[in-house]
KETIVEX-538896 format. One record per residue: residue in three letters; z, x, y of N, C-alpha, C in turn. Coordinates in pm, whole numbers, padded with zeros to 5 digits, always signed. Layout:
BEGIN
ALAZXYZXYZXY;...
This chain:
BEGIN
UNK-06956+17590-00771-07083+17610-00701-07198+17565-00789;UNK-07320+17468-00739-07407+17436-00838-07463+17516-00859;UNK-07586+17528-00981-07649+17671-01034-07703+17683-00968;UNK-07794+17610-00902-07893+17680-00857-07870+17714-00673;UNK-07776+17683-00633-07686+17733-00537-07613+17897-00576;UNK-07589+17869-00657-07500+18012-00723-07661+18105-00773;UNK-07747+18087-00825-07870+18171-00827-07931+18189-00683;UNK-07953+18117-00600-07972+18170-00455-07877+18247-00377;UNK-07764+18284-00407-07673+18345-00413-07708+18484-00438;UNK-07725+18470-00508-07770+18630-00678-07869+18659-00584;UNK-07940+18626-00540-08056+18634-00500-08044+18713-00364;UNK-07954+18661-00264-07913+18715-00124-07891+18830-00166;UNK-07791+18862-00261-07699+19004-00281-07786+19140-00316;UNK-07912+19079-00371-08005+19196-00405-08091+19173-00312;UNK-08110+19105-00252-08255+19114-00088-08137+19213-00018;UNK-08005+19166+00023-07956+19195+00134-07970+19350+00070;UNK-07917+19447-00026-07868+19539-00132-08015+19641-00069;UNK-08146+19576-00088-08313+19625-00102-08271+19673+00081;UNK-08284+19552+00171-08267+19576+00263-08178+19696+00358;UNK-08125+19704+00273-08028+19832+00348-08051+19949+00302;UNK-08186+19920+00204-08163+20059+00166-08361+20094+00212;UNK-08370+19987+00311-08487+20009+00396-08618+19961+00287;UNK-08555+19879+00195-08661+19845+00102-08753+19946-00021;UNK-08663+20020-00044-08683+20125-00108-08619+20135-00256;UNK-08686+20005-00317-08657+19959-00477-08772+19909-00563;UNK-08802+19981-00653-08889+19966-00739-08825+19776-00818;UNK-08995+19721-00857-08909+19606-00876-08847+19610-01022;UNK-08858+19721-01075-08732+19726-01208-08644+19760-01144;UNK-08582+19829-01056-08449+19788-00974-08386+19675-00954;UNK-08491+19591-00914-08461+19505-00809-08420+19385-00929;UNK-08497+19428-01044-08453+19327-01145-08316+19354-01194;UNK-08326+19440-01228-08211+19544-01305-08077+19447-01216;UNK-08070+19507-01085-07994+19473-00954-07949+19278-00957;UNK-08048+19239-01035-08026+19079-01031-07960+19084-01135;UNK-08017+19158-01241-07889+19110-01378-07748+19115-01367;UNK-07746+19229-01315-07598+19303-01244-07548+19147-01181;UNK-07581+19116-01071-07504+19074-00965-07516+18878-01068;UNK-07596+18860-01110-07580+18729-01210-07472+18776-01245;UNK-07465+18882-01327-07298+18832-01410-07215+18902-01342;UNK-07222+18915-01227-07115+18954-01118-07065+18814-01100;UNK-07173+18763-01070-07154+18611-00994-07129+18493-01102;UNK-07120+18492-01229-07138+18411-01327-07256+18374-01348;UNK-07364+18306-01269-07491+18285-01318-07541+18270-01433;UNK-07649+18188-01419-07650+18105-01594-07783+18180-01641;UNK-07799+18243-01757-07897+18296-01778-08036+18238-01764;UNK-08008+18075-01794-08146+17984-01735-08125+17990-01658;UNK-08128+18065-01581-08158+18029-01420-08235+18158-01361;UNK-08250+18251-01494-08297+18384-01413-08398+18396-01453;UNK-08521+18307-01432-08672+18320-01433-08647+18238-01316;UNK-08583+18119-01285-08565+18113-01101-08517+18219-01013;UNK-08453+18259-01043-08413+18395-00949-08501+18485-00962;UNK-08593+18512-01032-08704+18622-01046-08804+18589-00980;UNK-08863+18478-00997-08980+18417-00922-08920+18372-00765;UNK-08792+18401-00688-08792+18387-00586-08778+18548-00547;UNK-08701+18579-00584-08711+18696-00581-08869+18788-00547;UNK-08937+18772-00646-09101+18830-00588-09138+18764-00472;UNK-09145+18629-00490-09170+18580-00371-09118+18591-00278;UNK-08996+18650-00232-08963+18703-00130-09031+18825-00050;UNK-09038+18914-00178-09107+19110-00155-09234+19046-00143;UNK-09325+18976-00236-09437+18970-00202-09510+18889-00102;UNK-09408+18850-00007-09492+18763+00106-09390+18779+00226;UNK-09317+18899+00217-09215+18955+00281-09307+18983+00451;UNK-09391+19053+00469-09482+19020+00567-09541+18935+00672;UNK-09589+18834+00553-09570+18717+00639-09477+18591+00644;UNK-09357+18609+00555-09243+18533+00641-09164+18593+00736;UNK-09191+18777+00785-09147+18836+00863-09162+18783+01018;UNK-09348+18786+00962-09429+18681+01083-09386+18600+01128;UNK-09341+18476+01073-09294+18369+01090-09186+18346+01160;UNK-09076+18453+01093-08924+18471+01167-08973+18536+01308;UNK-09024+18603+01297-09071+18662+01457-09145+18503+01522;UNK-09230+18443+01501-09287+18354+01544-09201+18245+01610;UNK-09081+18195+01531-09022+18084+01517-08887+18100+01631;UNK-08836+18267+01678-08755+18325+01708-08795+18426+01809;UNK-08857+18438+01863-08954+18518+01942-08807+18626+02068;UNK-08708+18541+02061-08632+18585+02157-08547+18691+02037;UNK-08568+18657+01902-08453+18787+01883-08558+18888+01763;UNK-08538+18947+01836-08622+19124+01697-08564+19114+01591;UNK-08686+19141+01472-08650+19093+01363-08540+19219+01319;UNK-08558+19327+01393-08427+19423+01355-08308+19419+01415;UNK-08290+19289+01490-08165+19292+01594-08090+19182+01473;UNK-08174+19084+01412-08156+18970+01307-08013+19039+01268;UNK-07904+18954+01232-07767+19006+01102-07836+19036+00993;UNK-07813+19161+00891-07892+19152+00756-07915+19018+00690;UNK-07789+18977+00669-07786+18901+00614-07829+18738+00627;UNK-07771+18717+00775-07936+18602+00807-08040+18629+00807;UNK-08110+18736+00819-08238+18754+00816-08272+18783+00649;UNK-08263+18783+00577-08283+18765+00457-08262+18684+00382;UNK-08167+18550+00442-08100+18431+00456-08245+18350+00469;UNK-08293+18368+00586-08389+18337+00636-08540+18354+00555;UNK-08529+18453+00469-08638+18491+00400-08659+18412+00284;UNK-08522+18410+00222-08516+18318+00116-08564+18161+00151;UNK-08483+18108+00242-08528+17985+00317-08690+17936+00284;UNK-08757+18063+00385-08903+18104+00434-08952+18039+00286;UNK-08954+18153+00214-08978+18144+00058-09001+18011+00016;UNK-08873+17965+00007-08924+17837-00046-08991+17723+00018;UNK-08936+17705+00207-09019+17602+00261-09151+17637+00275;UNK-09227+17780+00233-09372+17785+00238-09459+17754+00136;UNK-09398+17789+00031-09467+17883-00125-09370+17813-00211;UNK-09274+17758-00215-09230+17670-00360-09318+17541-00373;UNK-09275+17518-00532-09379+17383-00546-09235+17252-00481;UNK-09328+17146-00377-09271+17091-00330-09187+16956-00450;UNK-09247+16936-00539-09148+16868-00623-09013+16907-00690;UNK-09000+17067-00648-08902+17142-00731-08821+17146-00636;UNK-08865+17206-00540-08774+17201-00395-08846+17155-00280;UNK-08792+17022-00246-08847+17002-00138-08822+17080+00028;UNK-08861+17032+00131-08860+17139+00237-08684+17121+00323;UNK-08636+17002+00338-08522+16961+00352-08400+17047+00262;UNK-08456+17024+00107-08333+17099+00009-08331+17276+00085;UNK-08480+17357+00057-08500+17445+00113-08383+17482+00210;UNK-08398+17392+00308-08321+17420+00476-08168+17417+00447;UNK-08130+17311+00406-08000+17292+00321-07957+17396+00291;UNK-08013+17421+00144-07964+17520+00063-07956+17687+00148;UNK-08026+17683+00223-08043+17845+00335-07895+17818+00417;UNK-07873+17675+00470-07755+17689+00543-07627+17712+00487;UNK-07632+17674+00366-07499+17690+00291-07507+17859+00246;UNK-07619+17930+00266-07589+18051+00234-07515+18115+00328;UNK-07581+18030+00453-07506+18133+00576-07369+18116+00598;UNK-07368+17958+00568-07212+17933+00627-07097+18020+00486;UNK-07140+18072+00387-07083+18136+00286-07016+18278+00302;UNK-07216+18328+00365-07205+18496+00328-07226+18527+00490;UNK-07258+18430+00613-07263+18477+00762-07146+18477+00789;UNK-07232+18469+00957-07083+18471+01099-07085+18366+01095;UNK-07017+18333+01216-06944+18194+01245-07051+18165+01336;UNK-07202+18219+01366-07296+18146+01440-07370+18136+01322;UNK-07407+18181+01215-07498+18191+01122-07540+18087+01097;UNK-07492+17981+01044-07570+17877+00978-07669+17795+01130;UNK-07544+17790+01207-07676+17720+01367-07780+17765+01347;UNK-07783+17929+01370-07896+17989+01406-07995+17963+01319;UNK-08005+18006+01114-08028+17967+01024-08159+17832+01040;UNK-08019+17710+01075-08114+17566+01082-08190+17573+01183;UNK-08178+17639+01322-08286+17680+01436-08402+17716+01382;UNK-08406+17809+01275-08512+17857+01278-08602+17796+01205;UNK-08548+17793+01055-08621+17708+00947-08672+17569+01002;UNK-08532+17485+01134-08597+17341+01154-08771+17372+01229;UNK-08738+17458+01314-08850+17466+01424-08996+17503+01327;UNK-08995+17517+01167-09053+17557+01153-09084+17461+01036;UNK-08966+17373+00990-09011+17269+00961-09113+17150+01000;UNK-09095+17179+01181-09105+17067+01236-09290+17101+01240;UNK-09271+17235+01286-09450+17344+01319-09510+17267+01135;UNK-09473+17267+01025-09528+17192+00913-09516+17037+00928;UNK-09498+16968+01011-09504+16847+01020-09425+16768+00926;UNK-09286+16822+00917-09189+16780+00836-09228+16683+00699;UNK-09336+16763+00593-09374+16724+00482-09296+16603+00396;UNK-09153+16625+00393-09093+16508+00281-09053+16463+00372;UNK-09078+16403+00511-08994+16350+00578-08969+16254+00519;UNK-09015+16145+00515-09059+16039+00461-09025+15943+00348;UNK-08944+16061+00237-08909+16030+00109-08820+15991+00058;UNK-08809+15860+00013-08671+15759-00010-08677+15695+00124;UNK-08706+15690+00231-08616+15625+00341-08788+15620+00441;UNK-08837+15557+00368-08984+15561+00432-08943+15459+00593;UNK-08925+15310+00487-08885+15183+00574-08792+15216+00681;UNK-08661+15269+00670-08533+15295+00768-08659+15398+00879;UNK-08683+15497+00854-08701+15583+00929-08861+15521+01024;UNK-08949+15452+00923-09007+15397+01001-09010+15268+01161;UNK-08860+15208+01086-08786+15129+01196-08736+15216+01303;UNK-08695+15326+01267-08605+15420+01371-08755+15468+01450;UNK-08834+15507+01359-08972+15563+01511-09036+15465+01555;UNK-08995+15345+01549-09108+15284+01638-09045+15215+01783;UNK-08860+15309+01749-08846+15287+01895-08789+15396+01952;UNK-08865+15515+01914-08850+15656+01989-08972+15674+02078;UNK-09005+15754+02207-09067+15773+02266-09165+15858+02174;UNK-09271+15802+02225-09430+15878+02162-09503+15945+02228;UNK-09574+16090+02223-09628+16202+02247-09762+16185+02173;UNK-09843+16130+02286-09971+16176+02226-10073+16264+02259;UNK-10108+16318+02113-10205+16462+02080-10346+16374+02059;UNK-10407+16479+02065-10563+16489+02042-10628+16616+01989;UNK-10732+16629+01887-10799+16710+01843-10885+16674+01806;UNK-10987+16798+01712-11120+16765+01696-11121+16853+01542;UNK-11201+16768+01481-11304+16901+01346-11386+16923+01441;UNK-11446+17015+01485-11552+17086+01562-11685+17185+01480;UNK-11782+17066+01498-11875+17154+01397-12008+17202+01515;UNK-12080+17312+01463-12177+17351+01504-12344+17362+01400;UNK-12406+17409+01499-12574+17404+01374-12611+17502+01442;UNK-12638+17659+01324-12721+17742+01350-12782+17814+01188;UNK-12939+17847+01255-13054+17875+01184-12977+17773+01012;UNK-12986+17632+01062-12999+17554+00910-12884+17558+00886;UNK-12790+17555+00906-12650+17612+00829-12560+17481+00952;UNK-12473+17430+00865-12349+17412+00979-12222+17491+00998;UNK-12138+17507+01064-12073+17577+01087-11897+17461+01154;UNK-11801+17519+01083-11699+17458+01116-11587+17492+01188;UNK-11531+17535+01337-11433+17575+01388-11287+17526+01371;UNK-11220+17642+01342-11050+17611+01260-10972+17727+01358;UNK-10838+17680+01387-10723+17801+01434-10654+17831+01349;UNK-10607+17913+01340-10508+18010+01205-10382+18003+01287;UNK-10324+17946+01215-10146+17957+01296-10040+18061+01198;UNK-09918+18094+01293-09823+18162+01228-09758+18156+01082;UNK-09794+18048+01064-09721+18020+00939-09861+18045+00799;UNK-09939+18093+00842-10052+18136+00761-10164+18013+00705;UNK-10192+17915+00774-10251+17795+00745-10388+17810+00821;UNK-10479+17758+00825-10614+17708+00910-10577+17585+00930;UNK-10619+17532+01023-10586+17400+01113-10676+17339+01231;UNK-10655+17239+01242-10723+17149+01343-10665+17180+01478;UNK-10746+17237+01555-10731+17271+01683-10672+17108+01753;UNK-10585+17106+01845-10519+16994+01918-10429+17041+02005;UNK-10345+16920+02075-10268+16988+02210-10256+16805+02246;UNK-10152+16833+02350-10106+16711+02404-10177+16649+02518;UNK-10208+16517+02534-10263+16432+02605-10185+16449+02731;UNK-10291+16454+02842-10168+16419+02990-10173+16295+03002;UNK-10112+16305+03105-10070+16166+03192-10182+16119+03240;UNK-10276+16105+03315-10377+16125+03381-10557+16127+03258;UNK-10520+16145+03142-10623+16176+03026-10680+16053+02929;UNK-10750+16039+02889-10747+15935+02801-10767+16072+02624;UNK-10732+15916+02548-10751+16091+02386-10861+16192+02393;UNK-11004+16119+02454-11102+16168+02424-11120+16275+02504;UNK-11083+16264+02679-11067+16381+02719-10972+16486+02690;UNK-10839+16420+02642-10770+16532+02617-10824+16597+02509;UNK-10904+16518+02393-10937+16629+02323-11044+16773+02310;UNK-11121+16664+02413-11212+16772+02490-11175+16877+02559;UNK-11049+16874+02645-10973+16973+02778-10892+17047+02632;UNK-10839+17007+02547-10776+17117+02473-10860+17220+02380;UNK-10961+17162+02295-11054+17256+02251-11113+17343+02323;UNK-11123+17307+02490-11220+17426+02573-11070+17549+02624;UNK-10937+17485+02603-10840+17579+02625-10803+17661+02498;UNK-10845+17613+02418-10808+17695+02305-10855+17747+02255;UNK-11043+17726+02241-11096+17813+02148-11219+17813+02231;UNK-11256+17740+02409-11285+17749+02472-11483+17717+02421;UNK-11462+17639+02404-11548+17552+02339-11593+17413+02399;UNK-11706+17421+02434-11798+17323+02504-11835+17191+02430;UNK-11695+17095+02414-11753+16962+02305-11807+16828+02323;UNK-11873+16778+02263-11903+16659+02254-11895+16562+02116;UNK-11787+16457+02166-11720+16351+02077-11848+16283+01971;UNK-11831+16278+01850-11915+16221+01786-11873+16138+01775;UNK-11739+16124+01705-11648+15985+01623-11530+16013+01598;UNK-11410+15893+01624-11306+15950+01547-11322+15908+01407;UNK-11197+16018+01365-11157+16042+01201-11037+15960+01191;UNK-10961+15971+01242-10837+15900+01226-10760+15920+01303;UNK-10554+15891+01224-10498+15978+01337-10361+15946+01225;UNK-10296+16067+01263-10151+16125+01212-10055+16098+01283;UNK-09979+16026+01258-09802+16032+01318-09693+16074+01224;UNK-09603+16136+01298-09458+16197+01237-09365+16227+01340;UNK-09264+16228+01286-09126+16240+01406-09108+16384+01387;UNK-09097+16445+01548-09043+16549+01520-08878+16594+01670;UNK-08869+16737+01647-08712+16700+01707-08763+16727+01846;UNK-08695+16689+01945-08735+16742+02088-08570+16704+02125;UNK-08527+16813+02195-08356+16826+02193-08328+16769+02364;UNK-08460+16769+02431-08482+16767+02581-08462+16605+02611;UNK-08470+16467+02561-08479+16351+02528-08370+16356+02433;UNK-08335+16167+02526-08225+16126+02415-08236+16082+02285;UNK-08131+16104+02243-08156+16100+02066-08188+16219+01998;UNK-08269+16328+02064-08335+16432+01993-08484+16452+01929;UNK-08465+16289+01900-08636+16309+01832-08745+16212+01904;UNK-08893+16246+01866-09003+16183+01980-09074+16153+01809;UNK-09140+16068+01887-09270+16009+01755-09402+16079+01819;UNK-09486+16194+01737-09584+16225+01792-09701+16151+01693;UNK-09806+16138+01792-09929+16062+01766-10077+16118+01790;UNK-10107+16179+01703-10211+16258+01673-10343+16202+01672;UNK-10457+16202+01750-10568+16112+01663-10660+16274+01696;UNK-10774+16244+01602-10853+16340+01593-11036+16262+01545;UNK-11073+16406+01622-11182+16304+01642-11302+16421+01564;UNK-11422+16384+01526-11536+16460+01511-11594+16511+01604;UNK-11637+16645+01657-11744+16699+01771-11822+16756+01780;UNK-11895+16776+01828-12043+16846+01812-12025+16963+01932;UNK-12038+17103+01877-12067+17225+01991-12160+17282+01974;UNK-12182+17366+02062-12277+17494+02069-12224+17602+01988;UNK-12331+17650+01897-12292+17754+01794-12274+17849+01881;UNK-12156+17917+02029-12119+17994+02055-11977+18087+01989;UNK-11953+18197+02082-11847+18278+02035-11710+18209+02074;UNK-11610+18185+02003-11481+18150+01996-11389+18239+02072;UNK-11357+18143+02157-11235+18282+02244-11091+18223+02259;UNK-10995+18274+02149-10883+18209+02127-10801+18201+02266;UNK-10738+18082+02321-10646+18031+02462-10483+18081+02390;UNK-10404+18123+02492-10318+18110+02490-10234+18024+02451;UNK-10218+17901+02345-10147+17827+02271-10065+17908+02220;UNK-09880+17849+02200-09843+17932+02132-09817+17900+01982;UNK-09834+17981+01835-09814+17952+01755-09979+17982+01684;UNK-10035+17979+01748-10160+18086+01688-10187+18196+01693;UNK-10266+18262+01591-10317+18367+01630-10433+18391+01606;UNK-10550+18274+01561-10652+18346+01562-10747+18244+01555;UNK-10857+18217+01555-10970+18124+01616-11107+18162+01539;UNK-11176+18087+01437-11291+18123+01399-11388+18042+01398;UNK-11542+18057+01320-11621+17953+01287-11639+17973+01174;UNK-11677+17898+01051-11675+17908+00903-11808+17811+00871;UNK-11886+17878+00778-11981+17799+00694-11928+17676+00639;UNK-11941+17530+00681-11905+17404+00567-11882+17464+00419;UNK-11986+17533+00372-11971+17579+00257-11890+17621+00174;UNK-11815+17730+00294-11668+17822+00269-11549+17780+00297;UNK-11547+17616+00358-11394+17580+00398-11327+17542+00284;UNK-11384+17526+00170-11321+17485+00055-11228+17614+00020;UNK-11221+17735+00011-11162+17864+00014-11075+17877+00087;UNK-11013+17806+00191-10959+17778+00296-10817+17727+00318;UNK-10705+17775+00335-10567+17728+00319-10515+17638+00423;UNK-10527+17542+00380-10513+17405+00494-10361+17320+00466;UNK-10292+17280+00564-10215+17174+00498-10301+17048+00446;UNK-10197+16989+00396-10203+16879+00264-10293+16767+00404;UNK-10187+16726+00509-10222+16631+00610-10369+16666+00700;UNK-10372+16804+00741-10501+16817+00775-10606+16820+00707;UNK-10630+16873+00565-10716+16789+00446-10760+16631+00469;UNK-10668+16593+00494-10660+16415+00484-10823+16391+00628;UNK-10777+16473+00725-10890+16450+00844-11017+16534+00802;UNK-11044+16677+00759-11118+16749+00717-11213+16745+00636;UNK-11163+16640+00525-11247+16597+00416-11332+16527+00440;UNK-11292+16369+00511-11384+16291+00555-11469+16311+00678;UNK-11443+16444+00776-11563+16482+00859-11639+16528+00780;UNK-11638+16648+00656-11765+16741+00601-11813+16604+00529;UNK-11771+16472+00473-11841+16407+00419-11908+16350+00523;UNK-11896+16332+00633-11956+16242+00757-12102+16335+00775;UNK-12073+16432+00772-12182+16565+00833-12259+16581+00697;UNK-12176+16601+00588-12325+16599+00451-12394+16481+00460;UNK-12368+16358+00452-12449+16249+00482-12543+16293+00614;UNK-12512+16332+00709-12610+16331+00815-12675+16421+00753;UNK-12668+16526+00709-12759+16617+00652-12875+16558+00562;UNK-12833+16466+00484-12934+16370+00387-13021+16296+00489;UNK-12977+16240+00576-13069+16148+00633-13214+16257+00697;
């Protein structure tokens, strides 16, 4: 077993161990409990400042990858979960949220969670496992997709069916101040409000008809910013996967009250001072659109 396969291991035996005992372990237990089960398991002593630091990161963001598993899984209670996938799952969580992505990328992450299940689960475990983590891969916009196999995979999407989205940075102006509207999704990020184009839409309206459904917001198109594509899975279509096509645009609203729409995968809808979005936990890709609107809008501010 490789080490660091065999330390994620070590790792299950004392989540699953905490878990049954309703989480009721001081973390000198819980350490104590890892040394134990390392040299239960053989485990390499370098390896147990990795097992420690996943380890916290499990208890300490135990909450909201709880969130997530509820989010991603909505049909099964996180107390109906097998212990042991669901802590399977935590570990997973752990790393595809909160590890540094050069150490483990989000793919190894998913991997490495399935081989726990197919080890220490049932004989549905690992399916279920990749269900959850993929769907939640896919909700991150499958980060390393891309890596080593840029060219192949770029040949493969440009003859999959394409889904196109629309969104907006949505800014407002009150008493001197601008103001920037963001949605907070399950997976604990701020984000660019968007939604899918109809049939019947061109981008600009769709991006207009989705901001007034979602955060119900009265816009007007300044400019686009750009636009994002990535493959993600859709099991409904042949092959499995669709090429989605994102463009996003700049808009101008009325400094009114935000009233979050029924989208699913959010939960919450605000307006923020330009000032304060820097404080702000964004993915890497929505940065990429974000940055160059507040620079579009400080320049207008100069003029």
């Amino acid at each position: 077993m490789a080490n660091r396969h065999l330390a994620r291991s070590v790792v299950l035996q004392v989540l699953f161990e905490r878990d049954s005992l309703g989480g009721a372990m001081t973390q000198d237990s819980v350490f104590s409990r890892l040394t134990d089960y390392a040299k239960e398991f053989g485990a390499r002593d370098s390896d147990m400042p990795f097992m420690k630091d996943l380890v916290k990161t499990v208890i300490s963001k135990q909450k909201e990858i709880d969130g997530v598993i509820v989010g991603a899984a909505p049909e099964w209670p996180l107390e109906k979960i097998a212990a042991v996938d669901r802590n399977i799952l935590r570990i997973g969580l752990a790393e595809l949220l909160y590890a540094d992505k050069t150490q483990v990328p989000g793919r190894v992450a998913i991997n490495e969670a399935i081989e726990l299940a197919k080890s220490f689960g049932g004989a549905s475990s690992s399916r279920f496992v990749n269900g959850v983590l993929g769907a939640v891969y896919v909700e991150l916009g499958e980060p390393d997709k891309n890596d080593g196999h840029a060219g192949r995979k770029e040949s493969r999407a440009s003859k999959m069916p394409t889904e196109h989205l629309a969104g907006a940075v949505v800014y407002a102006r009150s008493k001197g101040e601008i103001y920037l509207a963001f949605v907070h999704d399950i997976f604990g990020h701020w984000t660019i409000s968007k939604g899918r184009v109809e049939e019947n839409e061109d981008v600009k309206g769709g991006a207009i008809r989705e901001i007034k459904e979602e955060m119900n917001l009265d816009i007007k198109i300044v400019r686009e910013l750009g636009v994002n594509e990535y493959v993600a899975n859709d099991q409904k279509i042949d092959g499995g996967k669709k090429r989605k096509r994102v463009t996003y645009f700049l808009a101008e609203s009325p400094f009114t009250e935000i009233r979050l729409g029924s989208s699913g995968g959010l939960d919450d809808a605000q307006w923020f001072p330009m000032s304060d979005v820097g404080n702000l936990n964004f993915y890497d890709d929505t940065l990429k659109i974000i940055i160059p609107a507040i620079n579009i809008l400080a320049q207008k501010e100069k003029k």
